[in-house]
PLY file of the C-alpha trace (Angstrom):
ply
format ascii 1.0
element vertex 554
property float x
property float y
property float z
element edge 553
property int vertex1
property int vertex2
end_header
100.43 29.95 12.04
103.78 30.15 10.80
105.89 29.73 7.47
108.12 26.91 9.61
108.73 25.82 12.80
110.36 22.63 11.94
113.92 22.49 13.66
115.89 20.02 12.25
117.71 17.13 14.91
119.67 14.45 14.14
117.56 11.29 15.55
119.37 7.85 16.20
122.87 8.69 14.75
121.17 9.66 11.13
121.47 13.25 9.84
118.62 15.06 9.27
116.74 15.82 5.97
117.22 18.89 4.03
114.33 22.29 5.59
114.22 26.10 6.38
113.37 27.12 9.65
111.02 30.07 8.84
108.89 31.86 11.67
105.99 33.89 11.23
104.82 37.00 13.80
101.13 35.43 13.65
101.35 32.64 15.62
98.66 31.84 18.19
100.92 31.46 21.50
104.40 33.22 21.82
105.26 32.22 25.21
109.24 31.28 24.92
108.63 28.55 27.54
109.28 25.17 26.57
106.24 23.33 25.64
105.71 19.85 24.70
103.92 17.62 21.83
102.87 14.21 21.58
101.60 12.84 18.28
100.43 9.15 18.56
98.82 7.59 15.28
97.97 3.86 12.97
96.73 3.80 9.83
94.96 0.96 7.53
93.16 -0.98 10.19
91.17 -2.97 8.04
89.37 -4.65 10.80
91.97 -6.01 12.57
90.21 -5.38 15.99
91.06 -9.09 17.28
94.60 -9.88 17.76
95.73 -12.75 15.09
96.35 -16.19 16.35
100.00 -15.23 17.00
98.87 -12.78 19.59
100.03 -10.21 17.35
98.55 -6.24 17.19
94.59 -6.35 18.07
93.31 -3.43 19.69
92.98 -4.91 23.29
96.54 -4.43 23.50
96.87 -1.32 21.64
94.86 -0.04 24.41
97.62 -0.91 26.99
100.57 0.50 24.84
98.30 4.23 24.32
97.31 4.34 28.09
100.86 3.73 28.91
101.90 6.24 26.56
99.43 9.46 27.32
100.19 8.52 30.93
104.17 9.08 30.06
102.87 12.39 28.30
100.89 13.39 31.09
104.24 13.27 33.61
105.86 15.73 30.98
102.78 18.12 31.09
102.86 17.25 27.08
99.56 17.71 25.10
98.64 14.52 22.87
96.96 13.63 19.69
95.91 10.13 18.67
95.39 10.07 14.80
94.23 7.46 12.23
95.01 7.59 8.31
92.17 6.10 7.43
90.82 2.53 5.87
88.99 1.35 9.24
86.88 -1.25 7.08
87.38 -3.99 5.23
90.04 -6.78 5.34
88.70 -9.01 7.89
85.48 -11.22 8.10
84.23 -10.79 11.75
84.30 -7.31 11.22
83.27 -6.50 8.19
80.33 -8.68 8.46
79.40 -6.36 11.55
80.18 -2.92 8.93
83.27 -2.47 11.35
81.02 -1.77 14.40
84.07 -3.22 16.86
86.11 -1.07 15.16
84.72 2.05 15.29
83.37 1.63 18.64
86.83 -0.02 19.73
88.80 3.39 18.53
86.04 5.36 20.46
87.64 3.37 23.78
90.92 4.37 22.24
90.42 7.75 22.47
90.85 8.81 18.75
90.87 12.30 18.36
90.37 12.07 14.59
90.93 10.08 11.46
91.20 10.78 7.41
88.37 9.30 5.61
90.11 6.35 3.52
88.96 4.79 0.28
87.57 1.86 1.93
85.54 3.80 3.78
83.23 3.99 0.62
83.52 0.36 0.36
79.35 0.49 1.77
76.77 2.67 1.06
76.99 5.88 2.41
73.81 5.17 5.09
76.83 2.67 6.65
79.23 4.95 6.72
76.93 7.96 8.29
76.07 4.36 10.86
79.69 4.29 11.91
80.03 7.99 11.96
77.76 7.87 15.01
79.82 4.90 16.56
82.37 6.95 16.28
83.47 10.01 18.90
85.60 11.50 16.68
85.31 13.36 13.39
86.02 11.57 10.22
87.83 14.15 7.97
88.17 15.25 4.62
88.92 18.61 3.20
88.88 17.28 -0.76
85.64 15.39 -0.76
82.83 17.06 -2.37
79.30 17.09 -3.84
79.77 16.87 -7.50
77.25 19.53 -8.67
77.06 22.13 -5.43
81.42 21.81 -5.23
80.56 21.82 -1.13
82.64 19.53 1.52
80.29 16.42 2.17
82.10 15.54 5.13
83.74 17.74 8.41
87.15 19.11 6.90
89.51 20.04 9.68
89.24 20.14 13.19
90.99 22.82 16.07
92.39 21.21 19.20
92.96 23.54 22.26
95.27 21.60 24.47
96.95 23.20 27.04
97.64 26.49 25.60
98.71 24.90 21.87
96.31 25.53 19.30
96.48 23.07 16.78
94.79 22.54 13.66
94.37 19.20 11.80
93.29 19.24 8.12
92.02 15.68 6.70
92.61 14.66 3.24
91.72 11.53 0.70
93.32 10.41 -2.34
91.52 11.38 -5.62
92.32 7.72 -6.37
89.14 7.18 -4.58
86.75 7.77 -7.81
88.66 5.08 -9.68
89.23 2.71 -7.07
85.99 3.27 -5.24
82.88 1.73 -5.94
80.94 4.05 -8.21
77.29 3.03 -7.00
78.32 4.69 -3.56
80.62 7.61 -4.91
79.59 8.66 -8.01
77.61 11.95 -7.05
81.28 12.95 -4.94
84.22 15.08 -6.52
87.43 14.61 -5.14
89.05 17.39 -5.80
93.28 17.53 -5.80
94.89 17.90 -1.93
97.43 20.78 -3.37
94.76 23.23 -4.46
92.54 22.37 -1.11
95.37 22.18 1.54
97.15 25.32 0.32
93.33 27.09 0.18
92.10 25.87 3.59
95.75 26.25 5.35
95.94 30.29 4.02
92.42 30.32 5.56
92.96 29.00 8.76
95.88 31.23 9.28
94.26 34.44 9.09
91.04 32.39 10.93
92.47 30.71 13.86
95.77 31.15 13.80
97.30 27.95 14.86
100.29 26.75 16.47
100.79 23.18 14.86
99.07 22.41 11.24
98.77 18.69 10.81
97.24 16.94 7.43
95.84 13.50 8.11
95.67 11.95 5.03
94.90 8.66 3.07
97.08 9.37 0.05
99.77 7.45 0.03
103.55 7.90 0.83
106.04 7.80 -2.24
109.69 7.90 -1.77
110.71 10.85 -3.52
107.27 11.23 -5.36
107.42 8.20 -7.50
103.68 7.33 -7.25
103.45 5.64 -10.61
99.73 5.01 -11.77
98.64 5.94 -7.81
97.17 9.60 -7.33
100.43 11.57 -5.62
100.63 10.89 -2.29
102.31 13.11 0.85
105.62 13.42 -0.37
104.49 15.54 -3.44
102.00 17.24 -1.20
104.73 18.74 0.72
106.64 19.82 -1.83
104.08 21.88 -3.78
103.02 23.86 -0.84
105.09 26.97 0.53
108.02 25.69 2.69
106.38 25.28 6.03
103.07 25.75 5.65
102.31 21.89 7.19
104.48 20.92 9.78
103.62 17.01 9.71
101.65 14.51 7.57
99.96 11.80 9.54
99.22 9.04 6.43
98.30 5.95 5.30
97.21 4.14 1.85
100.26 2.85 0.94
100.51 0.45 3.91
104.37 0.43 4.74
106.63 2.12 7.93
107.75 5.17 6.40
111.15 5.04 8.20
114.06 6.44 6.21
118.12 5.83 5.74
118.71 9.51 4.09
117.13 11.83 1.35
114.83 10.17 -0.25
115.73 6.99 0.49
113.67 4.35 2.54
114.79 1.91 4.91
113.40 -1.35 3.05
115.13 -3.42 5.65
113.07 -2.43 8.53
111.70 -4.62 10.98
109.66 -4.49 14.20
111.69 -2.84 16.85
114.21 -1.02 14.60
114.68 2.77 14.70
112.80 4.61 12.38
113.60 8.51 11.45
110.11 9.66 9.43
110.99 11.18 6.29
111.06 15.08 6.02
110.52 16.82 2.81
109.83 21.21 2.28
110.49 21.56 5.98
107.53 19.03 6.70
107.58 15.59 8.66
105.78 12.79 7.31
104.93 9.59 9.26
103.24 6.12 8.76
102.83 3.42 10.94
102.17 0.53 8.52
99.02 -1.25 8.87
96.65 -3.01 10.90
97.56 -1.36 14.17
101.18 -3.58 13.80
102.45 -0.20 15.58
101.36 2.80 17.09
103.82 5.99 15.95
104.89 8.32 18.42
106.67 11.61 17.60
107.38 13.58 20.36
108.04 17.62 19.52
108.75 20.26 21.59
107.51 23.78 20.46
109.02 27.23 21.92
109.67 30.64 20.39
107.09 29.70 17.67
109.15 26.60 16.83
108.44 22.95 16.35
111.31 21.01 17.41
110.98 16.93 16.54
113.11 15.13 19.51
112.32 11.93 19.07
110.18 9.16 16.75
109.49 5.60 17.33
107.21 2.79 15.61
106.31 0.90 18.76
105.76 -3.06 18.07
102.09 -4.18 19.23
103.36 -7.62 20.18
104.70 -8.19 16.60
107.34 -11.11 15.91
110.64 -9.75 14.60
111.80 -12.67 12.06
115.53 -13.34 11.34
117.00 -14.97 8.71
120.66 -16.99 9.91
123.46 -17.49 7.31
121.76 -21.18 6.55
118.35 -19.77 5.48
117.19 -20.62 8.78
114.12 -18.21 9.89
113.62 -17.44 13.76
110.89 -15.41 15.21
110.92 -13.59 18.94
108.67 -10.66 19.98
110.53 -7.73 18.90
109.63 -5.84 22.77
108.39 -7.11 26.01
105.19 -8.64 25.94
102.05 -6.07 25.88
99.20 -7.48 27.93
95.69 -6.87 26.32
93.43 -4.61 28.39
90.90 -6.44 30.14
88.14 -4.16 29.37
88.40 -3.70 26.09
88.95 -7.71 26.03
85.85 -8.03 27.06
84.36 -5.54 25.20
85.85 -6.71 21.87
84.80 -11.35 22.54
81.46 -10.68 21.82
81.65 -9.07 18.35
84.62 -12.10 18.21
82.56 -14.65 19.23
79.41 -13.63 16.88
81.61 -14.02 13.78
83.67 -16.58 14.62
79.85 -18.75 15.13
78.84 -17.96 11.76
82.05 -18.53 9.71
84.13 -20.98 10.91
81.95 -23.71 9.07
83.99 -25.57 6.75
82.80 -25.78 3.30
85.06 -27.50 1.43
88.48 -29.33 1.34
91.53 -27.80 -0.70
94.44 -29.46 -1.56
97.31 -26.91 -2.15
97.26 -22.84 -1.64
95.38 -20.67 -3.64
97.69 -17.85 -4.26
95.98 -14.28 -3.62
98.64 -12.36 -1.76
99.01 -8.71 -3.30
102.48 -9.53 -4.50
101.43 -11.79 -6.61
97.32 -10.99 -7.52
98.23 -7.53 -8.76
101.78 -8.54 -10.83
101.00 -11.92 -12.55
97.99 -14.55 -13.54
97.79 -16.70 -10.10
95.42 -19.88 -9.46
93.09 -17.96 -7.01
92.81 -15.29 -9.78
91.49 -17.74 -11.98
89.54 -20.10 -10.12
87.32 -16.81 -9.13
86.98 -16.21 -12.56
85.85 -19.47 -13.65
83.61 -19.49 -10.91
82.04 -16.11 -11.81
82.22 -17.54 -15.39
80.46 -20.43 -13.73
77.80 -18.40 -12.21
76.91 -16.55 -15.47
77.23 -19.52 -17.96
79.85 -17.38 -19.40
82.34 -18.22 -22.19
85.11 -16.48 -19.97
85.89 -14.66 -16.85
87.57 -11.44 -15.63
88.64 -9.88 -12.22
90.64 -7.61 -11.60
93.60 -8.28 -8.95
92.63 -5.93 -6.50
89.35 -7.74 -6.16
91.72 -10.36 -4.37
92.60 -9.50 -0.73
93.68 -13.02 0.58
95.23 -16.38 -0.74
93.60 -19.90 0.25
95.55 -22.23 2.15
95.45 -26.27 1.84
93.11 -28.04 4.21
89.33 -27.04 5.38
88.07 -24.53 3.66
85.09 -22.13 5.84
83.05 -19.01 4.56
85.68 -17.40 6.75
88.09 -17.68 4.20
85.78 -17.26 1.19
85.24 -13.37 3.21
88.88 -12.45 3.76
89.41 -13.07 0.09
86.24 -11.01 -1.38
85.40 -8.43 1.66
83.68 -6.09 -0.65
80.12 -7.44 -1.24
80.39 -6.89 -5.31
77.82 -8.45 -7.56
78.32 -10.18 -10.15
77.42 -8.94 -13.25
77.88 -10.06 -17.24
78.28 -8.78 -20.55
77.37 -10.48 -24.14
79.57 -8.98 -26.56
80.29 -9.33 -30.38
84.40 -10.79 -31.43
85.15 -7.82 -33.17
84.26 -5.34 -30.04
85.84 -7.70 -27.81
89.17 -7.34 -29.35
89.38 -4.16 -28.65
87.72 -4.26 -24.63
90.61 -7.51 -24.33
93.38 -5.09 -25.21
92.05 -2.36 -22.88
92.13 -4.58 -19.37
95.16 -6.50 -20.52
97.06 -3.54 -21.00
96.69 -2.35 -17.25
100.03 -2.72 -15.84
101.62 -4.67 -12.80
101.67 -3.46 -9.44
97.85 -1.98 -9.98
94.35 -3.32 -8.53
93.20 -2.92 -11.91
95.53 -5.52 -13.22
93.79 -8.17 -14.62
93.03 -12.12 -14.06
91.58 -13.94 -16.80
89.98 -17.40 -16.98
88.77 -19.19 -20.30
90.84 -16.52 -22.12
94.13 -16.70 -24.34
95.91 -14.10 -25.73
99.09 -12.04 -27.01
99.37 -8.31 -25.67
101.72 -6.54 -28.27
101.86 -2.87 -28.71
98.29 -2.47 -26.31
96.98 -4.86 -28.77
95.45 -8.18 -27.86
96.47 -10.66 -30.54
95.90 -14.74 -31.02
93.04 -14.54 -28.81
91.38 -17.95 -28.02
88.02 -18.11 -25.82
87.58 -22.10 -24.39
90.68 -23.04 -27.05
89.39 -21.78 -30.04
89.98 -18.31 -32.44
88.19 -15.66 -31.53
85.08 -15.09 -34.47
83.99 -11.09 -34.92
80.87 -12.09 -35.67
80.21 -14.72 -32.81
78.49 -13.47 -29.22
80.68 -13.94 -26.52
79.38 -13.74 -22.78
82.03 -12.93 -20.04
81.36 -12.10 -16.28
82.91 -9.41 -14.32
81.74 -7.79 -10.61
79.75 -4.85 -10.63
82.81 -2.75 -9.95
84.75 -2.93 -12.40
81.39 -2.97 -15.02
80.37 0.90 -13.46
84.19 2.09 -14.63
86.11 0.62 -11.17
89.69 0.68 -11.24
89.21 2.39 -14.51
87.80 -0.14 -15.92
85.41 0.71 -19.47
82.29 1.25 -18.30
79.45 -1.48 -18.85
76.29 -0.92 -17.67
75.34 0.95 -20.43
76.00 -1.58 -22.55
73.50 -3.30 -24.37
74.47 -6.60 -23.71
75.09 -5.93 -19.56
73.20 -7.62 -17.03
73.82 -7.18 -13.30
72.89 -10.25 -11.62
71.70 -10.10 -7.68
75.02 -12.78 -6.31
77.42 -11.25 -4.98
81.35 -12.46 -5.47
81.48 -13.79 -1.63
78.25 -15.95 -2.35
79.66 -16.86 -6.13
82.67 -18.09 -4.36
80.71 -19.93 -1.46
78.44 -22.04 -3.48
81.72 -23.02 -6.46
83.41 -24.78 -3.40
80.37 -26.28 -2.15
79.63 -27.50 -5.62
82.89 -28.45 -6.31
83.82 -29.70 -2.57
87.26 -31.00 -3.07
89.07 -28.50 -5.40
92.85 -28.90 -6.56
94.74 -25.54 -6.60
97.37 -27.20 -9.31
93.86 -27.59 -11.40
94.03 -23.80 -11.78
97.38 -23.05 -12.37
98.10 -20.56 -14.94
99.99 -22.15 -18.08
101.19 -19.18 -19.99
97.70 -18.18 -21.51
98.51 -14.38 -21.28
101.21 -13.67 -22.59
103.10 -9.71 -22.56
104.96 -8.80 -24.73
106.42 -5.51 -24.38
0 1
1 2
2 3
3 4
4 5
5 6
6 7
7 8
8 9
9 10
10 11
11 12
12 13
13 14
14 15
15 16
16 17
17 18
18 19
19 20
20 21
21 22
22 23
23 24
24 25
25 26
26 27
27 28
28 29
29 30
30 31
31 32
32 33
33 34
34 35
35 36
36 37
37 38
38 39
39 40
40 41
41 42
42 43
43 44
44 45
45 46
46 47
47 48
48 49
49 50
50 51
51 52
52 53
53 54
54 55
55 56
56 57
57 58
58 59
59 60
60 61
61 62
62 63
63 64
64 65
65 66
66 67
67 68
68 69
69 70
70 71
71 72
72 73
73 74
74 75
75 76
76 77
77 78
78 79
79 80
80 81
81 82
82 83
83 84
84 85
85 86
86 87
87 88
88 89
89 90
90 91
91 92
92 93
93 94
94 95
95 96
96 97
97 98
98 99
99 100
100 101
101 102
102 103
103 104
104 105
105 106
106 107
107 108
108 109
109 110
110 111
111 112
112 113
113 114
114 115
115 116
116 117
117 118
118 119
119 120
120 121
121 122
122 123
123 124
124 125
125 126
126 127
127 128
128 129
129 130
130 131
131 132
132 133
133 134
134 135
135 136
136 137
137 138
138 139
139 140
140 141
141 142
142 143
143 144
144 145
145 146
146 147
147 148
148 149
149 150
150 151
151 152
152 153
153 154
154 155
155 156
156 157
157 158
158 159
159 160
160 161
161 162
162 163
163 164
164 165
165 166
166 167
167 168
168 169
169 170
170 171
171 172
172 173
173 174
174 175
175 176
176 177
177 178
178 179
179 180
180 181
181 182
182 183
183 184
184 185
185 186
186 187
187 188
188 189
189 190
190 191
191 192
192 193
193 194
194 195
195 196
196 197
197 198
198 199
199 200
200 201
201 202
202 203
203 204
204 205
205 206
206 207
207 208
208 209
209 210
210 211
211 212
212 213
213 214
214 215
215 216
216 217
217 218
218 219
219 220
220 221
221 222
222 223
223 224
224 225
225 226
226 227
227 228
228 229
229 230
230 231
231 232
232 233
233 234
234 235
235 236
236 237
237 238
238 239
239 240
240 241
241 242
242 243
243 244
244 245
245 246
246 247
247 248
248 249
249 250
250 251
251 252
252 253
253 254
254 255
255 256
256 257
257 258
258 259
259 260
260 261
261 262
262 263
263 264
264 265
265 266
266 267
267 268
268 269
269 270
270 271
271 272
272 273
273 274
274 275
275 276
276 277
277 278
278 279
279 280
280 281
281 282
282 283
283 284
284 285
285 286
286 287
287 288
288 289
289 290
290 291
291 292
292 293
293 294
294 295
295 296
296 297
297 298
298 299
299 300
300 301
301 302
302 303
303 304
304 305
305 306
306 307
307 308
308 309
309 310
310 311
311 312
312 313
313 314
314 315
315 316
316 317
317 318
318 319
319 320
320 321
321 322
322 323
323 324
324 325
325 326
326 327
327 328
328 329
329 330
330 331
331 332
332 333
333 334
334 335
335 336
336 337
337 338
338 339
339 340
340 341
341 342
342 343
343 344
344 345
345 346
346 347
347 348
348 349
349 350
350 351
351 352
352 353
353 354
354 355
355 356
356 357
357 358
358 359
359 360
360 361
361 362
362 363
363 364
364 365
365 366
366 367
367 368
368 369
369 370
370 371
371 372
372 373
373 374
374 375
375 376
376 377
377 378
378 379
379 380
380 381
381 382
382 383
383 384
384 385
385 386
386 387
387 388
388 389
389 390
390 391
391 392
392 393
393 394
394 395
395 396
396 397
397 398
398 399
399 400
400 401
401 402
402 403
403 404
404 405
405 406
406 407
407 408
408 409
409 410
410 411
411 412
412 413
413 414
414 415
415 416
416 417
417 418
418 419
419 420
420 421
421 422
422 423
423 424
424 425
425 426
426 427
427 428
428 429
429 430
430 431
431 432
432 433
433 434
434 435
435 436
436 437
437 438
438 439
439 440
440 441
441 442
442 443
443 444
444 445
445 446
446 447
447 448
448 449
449 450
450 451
451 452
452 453
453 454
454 455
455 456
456 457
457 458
458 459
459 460
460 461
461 462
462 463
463 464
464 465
465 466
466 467
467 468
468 469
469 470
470 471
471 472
472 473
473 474
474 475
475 476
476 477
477 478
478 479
479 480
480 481
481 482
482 483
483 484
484 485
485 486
486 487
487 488
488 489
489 490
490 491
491 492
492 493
493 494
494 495
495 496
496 497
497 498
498 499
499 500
500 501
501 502
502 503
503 504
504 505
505 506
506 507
507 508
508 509
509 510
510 511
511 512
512 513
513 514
514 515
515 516
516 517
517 518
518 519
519 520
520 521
521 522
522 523
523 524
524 525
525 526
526 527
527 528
528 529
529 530
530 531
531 532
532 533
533 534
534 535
535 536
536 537
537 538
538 539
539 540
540 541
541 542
542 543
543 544
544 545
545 546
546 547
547 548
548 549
549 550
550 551
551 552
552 553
């Protein structure tokens, strides 16, 4: 290993970030010839296996773009990687109705070499998980993760690649956000313990172990510009800053869902779109990539390593058939595939229609007919009361014969539209499978549990929808609080439904079950929201439209 072997380029006209170019007298191979890297990698699938009905990403024709691309290595003589951040499941019906099985299976085909374990990943039991483990022929990593009372790794933490004559070691790592985001019924006897302590442990290790060439982190943690991570867990940027200079060459991440592509120091190109150049950001001498989500792109960084250097000589976000969108001077919007057309692999075509074909059978029923959207985007769920928000609580409420509903906004992963409404759509809005659960609760106690989720800020999953409910936040104190129109009494019972989630302490939510008045029902929030629009049949989103019940005051 080596203190750094990052020299510093200028790629596509930009200068390059601030580093040290270091080199340590232990590295594994010391030849001065010229030998050369290729680092492919996506992040955040989230069961996009199937292209969408734009023809866009899908992993038929990501197949196409990373044969094309290890056969372009191959002519160079370059050794390749193909790395995933993490978050395989959840996000789309067919698969996660199938526990990701096309997925996993589909990334096998691929030719993954390894992934970081995501949060999502604990979005089943942990029998699932261990299920898709042995889909998968790769590891699923994770350095951080481990069994609350023996302090052990529950899962494989690193793994060594020999490729021709480059030893390279790759260390996974998951956010710590995963015990408050994570369902506790399926995590609760797991520690994650903080990435600094384990990387800089495990990385000292390795170097007096195995001595490698390369050291790359795969990580689901997040990527900050300039290590404002808010109310997340820090993510890579502070990673790579609180280890020696050097000690990581690159961060392959995910969790945060975005192109890390950058205009200078710290700052991010926010204007990026498919086909633009990207220059990954670089901070303590290490480079940190992302390639979005949902297999939109596949990253390639190719390096070239010599004299017990790592030399970056080029990066690129390739487009998987994604539209680039322009705006005109009139507002007009056009859309054009931002490359040449990527034709789907045959094979894996074929291997992919019959997962395709077994959901697409068992959802595409309609259920009911909406007129209007209902508004569940993640701009808008996690930031401010929206109609979806509330029409899931009422329905919850519904369920429970409840005086009032909560959910929190990350609960919401997809808006309605107008027209036909099928199971399909009931899925890609509650993917998770949480029950639904209830509490009875005195006024005067419920003050207090009112100011506590109504004080979790914007731009959070815990932030909170609320149907049935009225209220004031000043000061982190709920005030003028009305249940169905009327004052809140102290003495009165109140019942209100929430999903088993956030009741165990989700999101970092106050836990419930151990409350006297808690009741876990057996419904889960996909079924509760099934049978309200079958019961309901032809719903009106402008029925559920918030009208300034919660109101902030900061």
């Amino acid at each position: 290993m080596h203190l750094s072997r990052l020299a510093l380029i200028t790629l596509f006209g930009i200068s390059p970030l601030g580093g040290c170019s270091l080199i340590s007298s232990n590295s594994h191979t010391s030849s001065s010839e010229v030998q050369h890297f290729t680092l492919l990698h996506t992040n955040d699938n989230h069961g996009r296996f199937w292209q969408n009905e734009k023809g866009e990403y899908g992993m038929a024709a990501r197949k196409t773009l990373i044969d094309r691309l290890r056969a372009q290595a191959e002519a160079k003589n370059s050794t390749v990687l193909l790395l995933s951040g993490g978050d395989i499941n959840t996000g789309v019906p067919e698969s996660d109705m199938q526990f990701a099985e096309p997925d996993f299976k589909g990334m096998s085909l691929l030719g993954y070499d390894a992934m970081a374990l995501g949060n999502h990943e604990f979005d089943n039991p942990l029998n699932i998980l261990e299920k898709q483990q042995s889909w998968a022929n790769f590891p699923f990593l994770s350095a951080n993760i481990l069994d609350a009372k023996t302090g052990k790794t529950v899962f494989q933490p690193y793994k060594i690649f020999n490729k021709k004559g480059l030893k390279i070691a790759v260390v996974g790592l998951t956010t710590t956000d995963t015990a408050k985001i994570g369902n506790p019924e399926y995590i609760g006897h797991l520690k994650f313990a903080e990435p600094v302590d384990v990387t800089n442990n495990l990385i000292t290790e390795l170097e007096a172990t195995e001595q490698p060439d390369i050291t790359i982190a795969v990580t689901h943690m997040g990527h900050y510009v300039d290590a404002n991570f808010g109310i997340n867990a820090p993510g890579d940027v502070t990673l790579a800053r609180s280890l020696k200079p050097g000690l990581l060459d690159i961060i392959v991440g995910g969790h945060s869902q975005e192109p890390v592509c950058m205009n200078a120091v710290n700052v991010a190109d926010t204007d990026f779109l498919p086909g633009d150049a990207c220059k990954p950001d670089q901070q303590n001498g290490t480079w940190i990539v992302q390639a979005h989500e949902w297999g939109k792109y596949v990253g390639k960084a190719e390096f070239e390593y010599q004299n017990q250097q790592l030399r970056l000589v080029s990066y690129e976000l390739i487009p998987v058939n994604m539209q680039r969108v322009e705006i005109d001077t009139s507002g007009k919007k056009t859309s054009q595939l931002a490359q040449a057309k990527i034709t789907p692999d045959p094979s894996m075509l074929a291997f992919l229609q019959p997962f395709q074909a077994k959901g697409d059978a068992k959802l595409s029923v309609s259920i009911a007919t909406l007129h209007g959207r209902l508004e569940g985007d993640r701009q808008f769920a996690r930031f401010e009361q929206t109609n979806l928000g509330r029409l899931i609580a009422s329905a919850q409420m519904e369920r429970v014969q409840g005086d009032f509903g909560i959910i929190s906004g990350g609960g919401i992963r997809s808006s309605i539209e107008g027209g036909e409404v099928s199971y399909k759509d009931i899925l890609s809005v509650h993917p998770f499978k949480n029950r639904i659960s209830y509490v009875d609760m005195k006024g005067e106690e419920l003050v207090g549990y009112l100011s506590t989720v109504a004080s979790f800020p914007p731009d959070s999953g815990a932030y909170c929808q609320f149907y049935g409910v009225e209220l004031t936040l000043e000061n982190g104190l709920a005030q003028n609080i009305k249940i169905q129109g009327k004052p809140i009494d102290k003495e009165k019972t109140y019942r209100f439904s929430i999903n088993s989630y956030n009741a165990a302490g989700g999101d970092g939510y106050p836990t419930l079950k151990n409350h006297p008045g808690f009741v876990a029902t057996d419904a889960t929030d996909a079924e509760v929201l099934k049978e309200f629009f079958l019961k309901h049949n032809n719903i009106n989103a402008a029925d559920f439209n918030p009208n300034s019940e919660i109101t902030i005051i900061k």
